[in-house]
TORKOL-4160 file (C-alpha; in steps of 0.2 Angstrom, whole numbers, padded with zeros to 4 digits, m for minus):
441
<pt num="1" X="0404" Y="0467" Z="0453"/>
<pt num="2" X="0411" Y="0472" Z="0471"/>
<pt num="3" X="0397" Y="0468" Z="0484"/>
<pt num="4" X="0405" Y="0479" Z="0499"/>
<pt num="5" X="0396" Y="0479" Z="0515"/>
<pt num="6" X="0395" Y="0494" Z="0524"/>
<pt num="7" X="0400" Y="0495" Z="0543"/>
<pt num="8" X="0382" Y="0496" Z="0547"/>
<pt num="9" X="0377" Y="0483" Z="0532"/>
<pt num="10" X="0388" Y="0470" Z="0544"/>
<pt num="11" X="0383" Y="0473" Z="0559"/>
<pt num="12" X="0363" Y="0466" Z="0549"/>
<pt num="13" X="0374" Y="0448" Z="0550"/>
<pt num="14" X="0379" Y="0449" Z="0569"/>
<pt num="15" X="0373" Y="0436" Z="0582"/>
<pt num="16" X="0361" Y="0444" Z="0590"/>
<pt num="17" X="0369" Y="0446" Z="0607"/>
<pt num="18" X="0382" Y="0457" Z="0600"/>
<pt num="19" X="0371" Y="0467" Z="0591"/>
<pt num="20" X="0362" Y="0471" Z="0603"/>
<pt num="21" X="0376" Y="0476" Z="0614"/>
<pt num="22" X="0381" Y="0489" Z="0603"/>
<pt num="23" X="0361" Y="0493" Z="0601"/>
<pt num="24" X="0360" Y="0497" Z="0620"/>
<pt num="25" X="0378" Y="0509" Z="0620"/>
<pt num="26" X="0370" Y="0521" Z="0604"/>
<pt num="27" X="0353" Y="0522" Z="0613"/>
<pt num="28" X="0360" Y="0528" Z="0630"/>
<pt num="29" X="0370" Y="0540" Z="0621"/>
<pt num="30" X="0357" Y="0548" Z="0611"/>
<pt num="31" X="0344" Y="0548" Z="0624"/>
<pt num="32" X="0361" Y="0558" Z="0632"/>
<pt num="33" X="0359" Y="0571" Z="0617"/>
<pt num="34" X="0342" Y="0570" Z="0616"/>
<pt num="35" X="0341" Y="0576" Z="0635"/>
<pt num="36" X="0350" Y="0591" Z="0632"/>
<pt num="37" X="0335" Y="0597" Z="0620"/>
<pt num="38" X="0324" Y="0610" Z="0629"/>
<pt num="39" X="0308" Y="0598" Z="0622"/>
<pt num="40" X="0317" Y="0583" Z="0630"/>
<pt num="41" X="0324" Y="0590" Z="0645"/>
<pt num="42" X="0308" Y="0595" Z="0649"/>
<pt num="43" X="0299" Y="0578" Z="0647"/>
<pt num="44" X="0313" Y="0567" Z="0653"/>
<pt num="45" X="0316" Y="0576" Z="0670"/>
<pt num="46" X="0317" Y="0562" Z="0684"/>
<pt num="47" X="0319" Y="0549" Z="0674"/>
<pt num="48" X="0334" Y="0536" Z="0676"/>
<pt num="49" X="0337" Y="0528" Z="0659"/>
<pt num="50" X="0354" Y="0513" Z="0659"/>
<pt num="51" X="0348" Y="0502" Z="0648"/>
<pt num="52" X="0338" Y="0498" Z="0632"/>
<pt num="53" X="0325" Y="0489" Z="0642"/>
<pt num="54" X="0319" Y="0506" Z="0652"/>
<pt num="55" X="0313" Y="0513" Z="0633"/>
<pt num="56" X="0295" Y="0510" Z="0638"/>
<pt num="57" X="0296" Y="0523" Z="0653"/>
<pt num="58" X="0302" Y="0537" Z="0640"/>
<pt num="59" X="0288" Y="0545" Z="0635"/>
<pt num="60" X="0279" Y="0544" Z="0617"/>
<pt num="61" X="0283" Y="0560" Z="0606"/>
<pt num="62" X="0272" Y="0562" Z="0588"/>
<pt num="63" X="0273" Y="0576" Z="0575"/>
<pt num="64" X="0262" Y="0586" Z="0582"/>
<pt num="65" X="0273" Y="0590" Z="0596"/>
<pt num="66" X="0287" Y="0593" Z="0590"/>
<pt num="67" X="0279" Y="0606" Z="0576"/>
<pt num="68" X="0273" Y="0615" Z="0591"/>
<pt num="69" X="0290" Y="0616" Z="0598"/>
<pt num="70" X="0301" Y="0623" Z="0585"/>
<pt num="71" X="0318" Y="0623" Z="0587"/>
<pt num="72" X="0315" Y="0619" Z="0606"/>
<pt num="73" X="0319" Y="0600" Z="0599"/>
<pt num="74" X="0334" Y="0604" Z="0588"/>
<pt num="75" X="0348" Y="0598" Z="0597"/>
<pt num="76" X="0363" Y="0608" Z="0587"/>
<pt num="77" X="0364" Y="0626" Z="0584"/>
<pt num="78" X="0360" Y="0635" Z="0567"/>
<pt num="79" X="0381" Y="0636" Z="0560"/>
<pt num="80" X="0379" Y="0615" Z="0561"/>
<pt num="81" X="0363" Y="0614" Z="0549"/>
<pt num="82" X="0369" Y="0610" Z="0534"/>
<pt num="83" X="0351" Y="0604" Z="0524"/>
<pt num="84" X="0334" Y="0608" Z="0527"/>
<pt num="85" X="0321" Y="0594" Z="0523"/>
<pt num="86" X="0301" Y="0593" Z="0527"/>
<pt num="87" X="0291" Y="0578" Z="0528"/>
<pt num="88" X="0275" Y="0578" Z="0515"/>
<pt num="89" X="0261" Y="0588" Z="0525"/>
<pt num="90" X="0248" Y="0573" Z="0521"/>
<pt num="91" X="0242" Y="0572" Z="0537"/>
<pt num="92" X="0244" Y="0590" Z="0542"/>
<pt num="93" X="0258" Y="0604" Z="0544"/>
<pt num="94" X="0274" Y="0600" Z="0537"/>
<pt num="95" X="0288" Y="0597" Z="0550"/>
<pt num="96" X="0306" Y="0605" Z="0547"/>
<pt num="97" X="0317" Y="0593" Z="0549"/>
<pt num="98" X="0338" Y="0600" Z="0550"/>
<pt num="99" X="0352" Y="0589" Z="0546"/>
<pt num="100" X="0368" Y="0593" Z="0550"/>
<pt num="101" X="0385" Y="0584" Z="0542"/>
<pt num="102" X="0383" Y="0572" Z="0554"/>
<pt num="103" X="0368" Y="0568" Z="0550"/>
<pt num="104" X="0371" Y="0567" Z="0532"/>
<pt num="105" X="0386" Y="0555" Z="0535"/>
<pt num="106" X="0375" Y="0545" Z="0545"/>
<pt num="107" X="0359" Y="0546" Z="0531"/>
<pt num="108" X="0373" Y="0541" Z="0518"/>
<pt num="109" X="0378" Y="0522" Z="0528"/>
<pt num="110" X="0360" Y="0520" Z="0531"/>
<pt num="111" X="0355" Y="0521" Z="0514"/>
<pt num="112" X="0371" Y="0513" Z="0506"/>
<pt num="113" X="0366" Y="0498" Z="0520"/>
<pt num="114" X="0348" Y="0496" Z="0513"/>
<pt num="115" X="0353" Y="0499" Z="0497"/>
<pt num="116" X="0365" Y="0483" Z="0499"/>
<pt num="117" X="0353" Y="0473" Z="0506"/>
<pt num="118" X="0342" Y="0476" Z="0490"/>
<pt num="119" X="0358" Y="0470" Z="0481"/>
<pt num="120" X="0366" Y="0486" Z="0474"/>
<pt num="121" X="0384" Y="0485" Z="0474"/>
<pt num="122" X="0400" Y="0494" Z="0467"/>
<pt num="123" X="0400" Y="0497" Z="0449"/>
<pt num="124" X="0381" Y="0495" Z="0447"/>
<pt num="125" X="0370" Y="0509" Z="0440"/>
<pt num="126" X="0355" Y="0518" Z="0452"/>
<pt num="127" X="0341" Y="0526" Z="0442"/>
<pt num="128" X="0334" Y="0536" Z="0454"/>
<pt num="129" X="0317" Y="0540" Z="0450"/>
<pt num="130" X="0314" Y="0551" Z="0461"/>
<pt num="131" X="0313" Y="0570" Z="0468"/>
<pt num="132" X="0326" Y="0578" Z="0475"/>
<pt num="133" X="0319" Y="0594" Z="0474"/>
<pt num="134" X="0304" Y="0603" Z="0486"/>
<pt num="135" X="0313" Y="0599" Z="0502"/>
<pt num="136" X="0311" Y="0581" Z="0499"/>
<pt num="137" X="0323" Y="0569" Z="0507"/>
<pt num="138" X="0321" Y="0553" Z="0497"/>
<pt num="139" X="0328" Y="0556" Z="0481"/>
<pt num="140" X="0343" Y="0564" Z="0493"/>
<pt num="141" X="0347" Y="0551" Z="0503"/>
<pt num="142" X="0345" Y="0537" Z="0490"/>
<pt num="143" X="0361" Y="0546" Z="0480"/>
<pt num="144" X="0370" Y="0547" Z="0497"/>
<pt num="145" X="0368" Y="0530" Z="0500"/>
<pt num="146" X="0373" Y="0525" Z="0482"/>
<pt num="147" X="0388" Y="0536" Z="0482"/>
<pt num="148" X="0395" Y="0528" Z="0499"/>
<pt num="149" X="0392" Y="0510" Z="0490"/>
<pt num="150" X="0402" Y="0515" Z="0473"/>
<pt num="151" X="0386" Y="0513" Z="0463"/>
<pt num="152" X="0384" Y="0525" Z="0447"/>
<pt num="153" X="0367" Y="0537" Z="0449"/>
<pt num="154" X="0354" Y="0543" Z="0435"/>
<pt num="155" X="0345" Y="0555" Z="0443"/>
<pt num="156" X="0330" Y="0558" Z="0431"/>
<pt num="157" X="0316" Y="0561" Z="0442"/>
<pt num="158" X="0297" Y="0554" Z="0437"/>
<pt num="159" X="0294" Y="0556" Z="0420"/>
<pt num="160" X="0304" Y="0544" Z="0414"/>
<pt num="161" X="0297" Y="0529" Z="0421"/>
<pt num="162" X="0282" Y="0531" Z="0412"/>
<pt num="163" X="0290" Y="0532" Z="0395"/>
<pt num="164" X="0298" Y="0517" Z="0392"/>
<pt num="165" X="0310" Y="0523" Z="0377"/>
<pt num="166" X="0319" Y="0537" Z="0389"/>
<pt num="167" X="0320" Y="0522" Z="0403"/>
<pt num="168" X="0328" Y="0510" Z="0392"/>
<pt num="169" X="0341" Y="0522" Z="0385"/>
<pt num="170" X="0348" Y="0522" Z="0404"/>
<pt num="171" X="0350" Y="0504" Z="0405"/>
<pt num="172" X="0366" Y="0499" Z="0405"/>
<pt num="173" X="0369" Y="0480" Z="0394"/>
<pt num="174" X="0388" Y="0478" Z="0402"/>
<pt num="175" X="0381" Y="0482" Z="0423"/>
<pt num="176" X="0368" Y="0477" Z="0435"/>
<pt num="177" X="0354" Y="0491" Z="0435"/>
<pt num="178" X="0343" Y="0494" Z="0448"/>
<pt num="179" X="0329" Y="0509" Z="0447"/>
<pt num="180" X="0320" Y="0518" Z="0463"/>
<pt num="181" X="0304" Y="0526" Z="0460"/>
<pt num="182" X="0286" Y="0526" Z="0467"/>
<pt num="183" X="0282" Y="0509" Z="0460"/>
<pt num="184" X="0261" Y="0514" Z="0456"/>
<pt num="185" X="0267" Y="0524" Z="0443"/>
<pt num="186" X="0278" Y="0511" Z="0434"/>
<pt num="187" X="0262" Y="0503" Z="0431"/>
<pt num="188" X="0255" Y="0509" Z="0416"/>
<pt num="189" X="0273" Y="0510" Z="0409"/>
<pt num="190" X="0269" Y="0501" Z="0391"/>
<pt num="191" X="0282" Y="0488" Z="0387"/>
<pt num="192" X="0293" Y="0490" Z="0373"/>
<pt num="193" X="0294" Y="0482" Z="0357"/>
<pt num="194" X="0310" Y="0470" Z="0362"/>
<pt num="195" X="0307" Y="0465" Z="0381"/>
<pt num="196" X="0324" Y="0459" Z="0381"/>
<pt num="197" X="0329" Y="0478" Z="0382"/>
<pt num="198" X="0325" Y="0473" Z="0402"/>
<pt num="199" X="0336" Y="0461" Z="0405"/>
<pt num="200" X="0348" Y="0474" Z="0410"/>
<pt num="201" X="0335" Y="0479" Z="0424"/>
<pt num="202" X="0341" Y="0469" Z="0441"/>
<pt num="203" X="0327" Y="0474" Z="0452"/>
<pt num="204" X="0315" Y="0489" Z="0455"/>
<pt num="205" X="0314" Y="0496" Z="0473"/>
<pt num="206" X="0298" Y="0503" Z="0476"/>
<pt num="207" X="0295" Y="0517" Z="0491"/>
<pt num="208" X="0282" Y="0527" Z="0498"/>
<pt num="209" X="0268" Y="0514" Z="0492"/>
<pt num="210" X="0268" Y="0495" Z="0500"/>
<pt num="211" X="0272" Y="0479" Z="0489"/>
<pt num="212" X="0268" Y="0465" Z="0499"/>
<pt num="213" X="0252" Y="0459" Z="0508"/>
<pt num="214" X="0248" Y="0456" Z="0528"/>
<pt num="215" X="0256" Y="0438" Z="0526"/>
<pt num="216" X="0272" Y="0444" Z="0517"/>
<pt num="217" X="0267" Y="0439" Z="0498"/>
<pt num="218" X="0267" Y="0450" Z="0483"/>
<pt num="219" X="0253" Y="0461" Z="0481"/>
<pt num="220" X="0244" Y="0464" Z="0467"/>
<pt num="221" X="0254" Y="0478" Z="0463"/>
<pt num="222" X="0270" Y="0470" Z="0467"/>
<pt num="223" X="0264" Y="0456" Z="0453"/>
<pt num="224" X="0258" Y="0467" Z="0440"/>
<pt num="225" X="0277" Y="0475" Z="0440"/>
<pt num="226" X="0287" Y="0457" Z="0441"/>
<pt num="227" X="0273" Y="0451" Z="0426"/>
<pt num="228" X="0278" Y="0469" Z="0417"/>
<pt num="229" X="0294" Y="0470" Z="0420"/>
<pt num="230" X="0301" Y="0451" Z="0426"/>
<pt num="231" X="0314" Y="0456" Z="0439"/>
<pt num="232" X="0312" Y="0456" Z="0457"/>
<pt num="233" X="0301" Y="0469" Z="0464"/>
<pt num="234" X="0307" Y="0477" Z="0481"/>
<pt num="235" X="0301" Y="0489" Z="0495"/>
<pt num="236" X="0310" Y="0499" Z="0508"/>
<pt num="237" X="0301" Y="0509" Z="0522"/>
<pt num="238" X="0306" Y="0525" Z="0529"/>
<pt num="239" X="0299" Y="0543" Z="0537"/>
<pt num="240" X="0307" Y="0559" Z="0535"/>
<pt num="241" X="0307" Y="0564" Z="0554"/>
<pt num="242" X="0318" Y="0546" Z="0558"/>
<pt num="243" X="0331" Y="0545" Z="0544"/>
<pt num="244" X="0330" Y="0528" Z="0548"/>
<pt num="245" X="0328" Y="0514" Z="0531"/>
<pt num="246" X="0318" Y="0498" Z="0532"/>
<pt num="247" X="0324" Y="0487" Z="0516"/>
<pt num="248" X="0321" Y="0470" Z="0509"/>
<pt num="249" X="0332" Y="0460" Z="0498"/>
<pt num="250" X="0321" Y="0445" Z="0487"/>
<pt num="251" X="0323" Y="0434" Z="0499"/>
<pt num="252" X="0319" Y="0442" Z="0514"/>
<pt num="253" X="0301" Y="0445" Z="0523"/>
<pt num="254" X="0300" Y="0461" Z="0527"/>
<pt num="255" X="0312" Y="0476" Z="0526"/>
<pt num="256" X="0327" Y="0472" Z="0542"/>
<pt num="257" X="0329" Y="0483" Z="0556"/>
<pt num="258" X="0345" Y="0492" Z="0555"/>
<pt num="259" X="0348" Y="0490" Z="0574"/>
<pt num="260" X="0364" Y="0502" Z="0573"/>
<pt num="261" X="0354" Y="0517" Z="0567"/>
<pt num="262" X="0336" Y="0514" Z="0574"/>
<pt num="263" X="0325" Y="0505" Z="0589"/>
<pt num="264" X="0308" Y="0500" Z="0584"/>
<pt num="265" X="0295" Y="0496" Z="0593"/>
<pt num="266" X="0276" Y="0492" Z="0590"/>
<pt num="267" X="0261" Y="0498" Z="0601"/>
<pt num="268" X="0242" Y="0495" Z="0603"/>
<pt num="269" X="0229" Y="0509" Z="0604"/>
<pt num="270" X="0234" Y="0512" Z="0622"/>
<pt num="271" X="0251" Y="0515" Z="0621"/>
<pt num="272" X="0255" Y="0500" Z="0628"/>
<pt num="273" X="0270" Y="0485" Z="0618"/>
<pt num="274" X="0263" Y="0472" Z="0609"/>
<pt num="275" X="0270" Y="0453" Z="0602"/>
<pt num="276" X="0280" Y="0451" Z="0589"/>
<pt num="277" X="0271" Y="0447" Z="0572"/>
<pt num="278" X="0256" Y="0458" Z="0577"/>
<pt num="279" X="0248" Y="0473" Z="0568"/>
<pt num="280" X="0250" Y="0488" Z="0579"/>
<pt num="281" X="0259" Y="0508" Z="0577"/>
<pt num="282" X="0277" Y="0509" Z="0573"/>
<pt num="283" X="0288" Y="0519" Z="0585"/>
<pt num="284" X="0304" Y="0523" Z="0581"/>
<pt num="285" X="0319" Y="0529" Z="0591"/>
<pt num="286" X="0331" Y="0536" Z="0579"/>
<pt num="287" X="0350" Y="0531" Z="0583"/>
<pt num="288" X="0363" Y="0544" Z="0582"/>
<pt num="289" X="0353" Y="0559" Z="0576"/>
<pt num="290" X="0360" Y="0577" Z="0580"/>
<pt num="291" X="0349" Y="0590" Z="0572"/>
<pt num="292" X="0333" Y="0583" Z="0576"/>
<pt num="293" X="0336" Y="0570" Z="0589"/>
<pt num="294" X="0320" Y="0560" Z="0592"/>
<pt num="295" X="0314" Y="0547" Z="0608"/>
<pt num="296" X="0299" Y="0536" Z="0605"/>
<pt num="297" X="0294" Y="0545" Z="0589"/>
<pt num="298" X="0275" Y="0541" Z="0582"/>
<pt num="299" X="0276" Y="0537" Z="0564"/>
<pt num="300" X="0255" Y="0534" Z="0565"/>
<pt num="301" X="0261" Y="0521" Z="0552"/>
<pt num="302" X="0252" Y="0502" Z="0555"/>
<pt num="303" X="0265" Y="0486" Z="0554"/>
<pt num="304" X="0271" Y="0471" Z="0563"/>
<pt num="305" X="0289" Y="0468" Z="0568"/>
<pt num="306" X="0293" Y="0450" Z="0565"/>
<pt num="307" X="0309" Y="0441" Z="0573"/>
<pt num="308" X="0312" Y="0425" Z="0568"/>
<pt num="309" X="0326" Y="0420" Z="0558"/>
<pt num="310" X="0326" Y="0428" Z="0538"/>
<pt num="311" X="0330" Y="0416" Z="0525"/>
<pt num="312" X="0345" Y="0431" Z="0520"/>
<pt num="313" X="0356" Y="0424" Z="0534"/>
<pt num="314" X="0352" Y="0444" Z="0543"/>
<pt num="315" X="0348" Y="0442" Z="0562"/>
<pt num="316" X="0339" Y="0457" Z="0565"/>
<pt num="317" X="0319" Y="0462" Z="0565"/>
<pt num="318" X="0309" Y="0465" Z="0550"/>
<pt num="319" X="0295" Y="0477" Z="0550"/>
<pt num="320" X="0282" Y="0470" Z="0538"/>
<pt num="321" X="0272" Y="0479" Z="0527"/>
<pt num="322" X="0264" Y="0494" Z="0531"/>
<pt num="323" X="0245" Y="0493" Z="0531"/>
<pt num="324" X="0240" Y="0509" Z="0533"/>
<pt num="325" X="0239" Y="0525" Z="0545"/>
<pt num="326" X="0231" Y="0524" Z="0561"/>
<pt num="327" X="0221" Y="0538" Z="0559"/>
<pt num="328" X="0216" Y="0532" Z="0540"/>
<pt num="329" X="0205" Y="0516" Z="0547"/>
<pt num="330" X="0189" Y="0515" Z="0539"/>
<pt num="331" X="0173" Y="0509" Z="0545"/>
<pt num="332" X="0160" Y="0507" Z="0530"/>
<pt num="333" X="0144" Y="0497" Z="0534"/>
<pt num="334" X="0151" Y="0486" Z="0549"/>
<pt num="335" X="0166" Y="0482" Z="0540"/>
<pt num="336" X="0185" Y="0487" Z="0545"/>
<pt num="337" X="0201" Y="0491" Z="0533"/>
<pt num="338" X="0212" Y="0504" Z="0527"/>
<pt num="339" X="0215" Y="0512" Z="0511"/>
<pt num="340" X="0230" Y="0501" Z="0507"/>
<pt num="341" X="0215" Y="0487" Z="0506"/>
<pt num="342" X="0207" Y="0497" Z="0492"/>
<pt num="343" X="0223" Y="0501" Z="0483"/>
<pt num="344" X="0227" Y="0480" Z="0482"/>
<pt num="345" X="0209" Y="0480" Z="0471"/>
<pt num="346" X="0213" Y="0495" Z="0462"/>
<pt num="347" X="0229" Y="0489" Z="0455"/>
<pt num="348" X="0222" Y="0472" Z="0451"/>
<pt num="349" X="0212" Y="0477" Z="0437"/>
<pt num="350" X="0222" Y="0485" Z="0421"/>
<pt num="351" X="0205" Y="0492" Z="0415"/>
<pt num="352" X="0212" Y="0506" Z="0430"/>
<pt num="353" X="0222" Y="0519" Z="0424"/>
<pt num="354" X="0221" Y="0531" Z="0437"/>
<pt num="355" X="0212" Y="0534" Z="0452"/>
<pt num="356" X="0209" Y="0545" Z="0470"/>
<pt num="357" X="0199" Y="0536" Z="0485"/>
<pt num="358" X="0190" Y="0549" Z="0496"/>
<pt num="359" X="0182" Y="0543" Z="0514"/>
<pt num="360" X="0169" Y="0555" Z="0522"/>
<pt num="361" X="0157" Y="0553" Z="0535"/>
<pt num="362" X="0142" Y="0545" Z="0535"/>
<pt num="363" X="0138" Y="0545" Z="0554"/>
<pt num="364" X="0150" Y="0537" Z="0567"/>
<pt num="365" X="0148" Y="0522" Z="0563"/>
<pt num="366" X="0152" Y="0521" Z="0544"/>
<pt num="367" X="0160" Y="0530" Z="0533"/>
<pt num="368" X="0156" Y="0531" Z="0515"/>
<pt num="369" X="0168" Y="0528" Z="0499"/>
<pt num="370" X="0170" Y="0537" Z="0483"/>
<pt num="371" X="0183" Y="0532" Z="0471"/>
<pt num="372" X="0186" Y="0542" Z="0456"/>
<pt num="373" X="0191" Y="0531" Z="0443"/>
<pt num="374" X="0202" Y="0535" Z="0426"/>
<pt num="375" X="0197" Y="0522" Z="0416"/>
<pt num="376" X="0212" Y="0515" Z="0403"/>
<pt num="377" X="0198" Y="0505" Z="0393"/>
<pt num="378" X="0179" Y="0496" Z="0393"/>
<pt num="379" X="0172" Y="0509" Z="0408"/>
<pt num="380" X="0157" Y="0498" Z="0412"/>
<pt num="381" X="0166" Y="0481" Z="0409"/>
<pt num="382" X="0179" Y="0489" Z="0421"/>
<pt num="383" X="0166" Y="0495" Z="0436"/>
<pt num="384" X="0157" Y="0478" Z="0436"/>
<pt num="385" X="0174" Y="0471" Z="0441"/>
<pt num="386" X="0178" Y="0484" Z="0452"/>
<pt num="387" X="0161" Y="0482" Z="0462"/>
<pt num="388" X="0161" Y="0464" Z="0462"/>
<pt num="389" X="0182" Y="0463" Z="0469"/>
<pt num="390" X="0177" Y="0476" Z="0480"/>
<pt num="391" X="0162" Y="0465" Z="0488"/>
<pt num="392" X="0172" Y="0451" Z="0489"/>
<pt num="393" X="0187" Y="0455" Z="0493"/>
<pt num="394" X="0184" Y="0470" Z="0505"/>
<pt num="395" X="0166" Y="0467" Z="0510"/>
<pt num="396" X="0161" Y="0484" Z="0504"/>
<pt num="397" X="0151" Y="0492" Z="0489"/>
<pt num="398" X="0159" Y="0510" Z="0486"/>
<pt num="399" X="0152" Y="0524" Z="0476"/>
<pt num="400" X="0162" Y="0524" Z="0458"/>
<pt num="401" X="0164" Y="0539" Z="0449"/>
<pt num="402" X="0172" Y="0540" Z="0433"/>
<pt num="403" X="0184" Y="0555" Z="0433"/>
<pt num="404" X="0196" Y="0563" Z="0418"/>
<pt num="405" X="0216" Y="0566" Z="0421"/>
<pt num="406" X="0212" Y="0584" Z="0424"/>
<pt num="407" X="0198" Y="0580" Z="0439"/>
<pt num="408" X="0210" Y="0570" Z="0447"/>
<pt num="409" X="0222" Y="0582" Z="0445"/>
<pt num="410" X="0210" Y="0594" Z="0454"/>
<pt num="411" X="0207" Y="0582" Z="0467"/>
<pt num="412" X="0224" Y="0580" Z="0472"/>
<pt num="413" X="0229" Y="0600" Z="0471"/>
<pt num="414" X="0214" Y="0602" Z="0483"/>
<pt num="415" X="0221" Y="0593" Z="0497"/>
<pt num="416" X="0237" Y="0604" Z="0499"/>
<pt num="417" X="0248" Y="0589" Z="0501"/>
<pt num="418" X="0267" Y="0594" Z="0494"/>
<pt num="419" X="0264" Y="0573" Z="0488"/>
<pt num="420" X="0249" Y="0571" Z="0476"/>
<pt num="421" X="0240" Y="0559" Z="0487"/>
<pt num="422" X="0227" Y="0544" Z="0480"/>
<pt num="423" X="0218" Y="0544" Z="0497"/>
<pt num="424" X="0209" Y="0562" Z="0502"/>
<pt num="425" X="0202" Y="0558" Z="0519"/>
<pt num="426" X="0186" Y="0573" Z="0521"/>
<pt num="427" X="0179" Y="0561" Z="0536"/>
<pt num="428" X="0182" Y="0579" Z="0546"/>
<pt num="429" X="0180" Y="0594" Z="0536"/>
<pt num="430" X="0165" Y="0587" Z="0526"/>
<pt num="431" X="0151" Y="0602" Z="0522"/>
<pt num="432" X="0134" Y="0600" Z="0528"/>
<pt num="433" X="0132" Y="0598" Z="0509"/>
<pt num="434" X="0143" Y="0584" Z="0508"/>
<pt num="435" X="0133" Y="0575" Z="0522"/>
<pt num="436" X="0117" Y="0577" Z="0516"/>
<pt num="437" X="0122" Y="0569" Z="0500"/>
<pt num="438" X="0131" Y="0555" Z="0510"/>
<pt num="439" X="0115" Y="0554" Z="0521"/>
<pt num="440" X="0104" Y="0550" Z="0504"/>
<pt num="441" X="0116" Y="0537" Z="0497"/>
């Protein structure tokens, strides 16, 4: 097979000097283009920017603000759009998000470099198991990228990851097959009669959930999959409003910067940069963007950047796993984490089918934790184990409630997310009801 590198994908094995070089030239064109944006202009009046070092004296921008200002922050006219996308609307109002055939051009390289780095190449096959449809950009962007690499594309959607017989017709025996898809819900996928059916299977890419612990190692849903499935198990990372890709190949620690596309950074509470290899808020300044050009952007998202050298031989930052939302960190009884925490317990026991984790209020102090639990087999065996991982593990003894498919289902519909979420966060719009009820517990 034909492992072709894209022009961006190169530039990931660059010295570091010369990327960079070519880093600062993108940013101080787009801040340029971004300029010429009614939002920006407005913001970035006075300011002298000639290098990539005088980032910090740009100010932050979040979706919030840019939902307010409509087109204000498009930087092309109507007759460029040429796709509408939306992010998800978990954490509020969907943002509009144009693209222009720039932008598409330039989604398409960034995919097919991640894609690479994963190890898809000319002539494999990409089961893409995932929406294209209801604005989303993933399943989009992920045949873009395969298409600029030469790779063949089933675009099947969700259900058939969790019927095994419909996944395993797809596979290929004469190429390398890779298969994209929210990894949780490959979890319950029952194995076939002949496991060697998955021997065609190179690797699963996982999105949209994360795969690997604070300290770079597999979680427990990253092993449950390798144990399931016995390839390699990969994430990527990526936001809507940036168009920018964060991937990992199986040797890699964390998903590589793709400095010709993106400049990340990673800030405290304040505002204020932080050290490589600490937990902080992923900022992400978008390289080349047209239709919705973007400076310091706020994903909300929680990581660390880590720079030293990558087994891979790639000289560029990797962001490490995502750990949760800043505005998602729970306090239950003195104790600190987010929901990703919980998720890591969830999938660690195969007595789970399904679940939804809800946070309300409690007072300001603590929150309080209900999980709603579809159980796959032995209920009671199943929520001892829950209890006792969760003390251990977390520090915390949440509520368990066992819930039918149909509950959860309600659960879900209820939050008006366009994703069906497994975290409802009711820490603000709890009823008096609801706190009452919290207050007895």
């Amino acid at each position: 097979m034909a492992n072709i590198l894209t022009a961006t994908g190169r530039r990931l094995f660059w010295p570091v000097p010369r990327w960079r070089a070519v880093q600062e030239k993108l940013f101080l064109r787009h801040v340029a283009h971004a300029g010429r944006t009614e939002f920006y202009r407005r913001r970035l009046a006075g300011e002298k920017i000639r290098r990539l070092a005088d980032i910090t004296a740009l100010p932050l921008s979040d979706k919030h603000q840019l939902s307010a200002a409509g087109e204000a922050a498009f930087g092309c006219s109507p007759q460029e759009i040429r796709e509408w996308v939306t992010t998800s609307g978990t954490m509020g109002k969907p943002l509009r998000v144009p693209l222009t055939k720039g932008d598409l051009n330039r989604l398409a390289e960034n995919e097919a470099a991640a894609l690479g780095i994963a190890g898809l190449a000319t002539g494999d096959n990409l089961i893409i198991a995932v929406g294209m449809d209801r604005l989303f950009v993933a399943g989009l962007a992920y045949w873009l990228g395969a298409q600029r690499l030469g790779a063949a594309c089933w675009r099947v959607g969700t259900p058939h990851v969790a019927q095994p017989e419909l996944l395993c017709s797809l596979l290929d025996a004469g190429r390398r097959n890779f298969l994209i898809t929210v990894p949780s819900l490959l979890v319950h996928c029952p194995p076939p009669a002949d496991r060697r059916v998955y021997h065609a299977l190179a690797a699963i890419i996982g999105i949209g959930e994360p795969l690997r612990a604070a300290d770079g190692s597999a979680n427990a849903l990253a092993k449950r999959l390798a144990t399931n499935f016995s390839v390699p198990v990969l994430s990527t990372y990526a936001s809507t409003e940036t168009c920018a890709t964060f991937a990992e190949g199986p040797v890699c620690r964390g998903g590589h910067l793709n400095p010709a596309l993106a400049v990340v950074e990673i800030i405290d509470a304040q505002g204020r940069p932080i050290d490589a290899g600490r937990v902080g808020e992923v900022v992400i300044t978008p390289l080349g963007v047209e239709g919705l050009p973007l400076l310091r952007f706020r994903t909300g998202d929680m990581a660390a950047l880590y720079t030293e050298p990558c087994p891979c031989g790639r000289t560029t930052p990797r962001l490490g796993p995502i750990v949760g939302r800043r505005e998602q960190l729970l306090k239950v009884r003195g104790a600190s984490l987010f929901p990703a925490a919980i998720f890591d317990v969830l999938h660690s026991l195969p007595e789970i089918r399904d679940y939804v984790v809800v946070v309300r209020r409690r007072h300001e102090l603590s929150d309080v934790v209900t999980i709603h639990v579809q159980w796959e087999r032995d209920a009671q065996a199943g929520r001892e184990r829950l209890q006792q991982k969760a003390r251990a593990w977390l520090k915390i003894s949440p509520r368990i409630v066992s819930a039918s498919a149909l509950e959860l289902k309600a659960l879900r519909l209820s939050s008006g997310s366009r994703k069906p979420p497994k975290f409802l966060d009711l820490r603000h719009t709890t009823s008096a009801e609801d706190r009452r009820a919290a207050a007895s517990r």
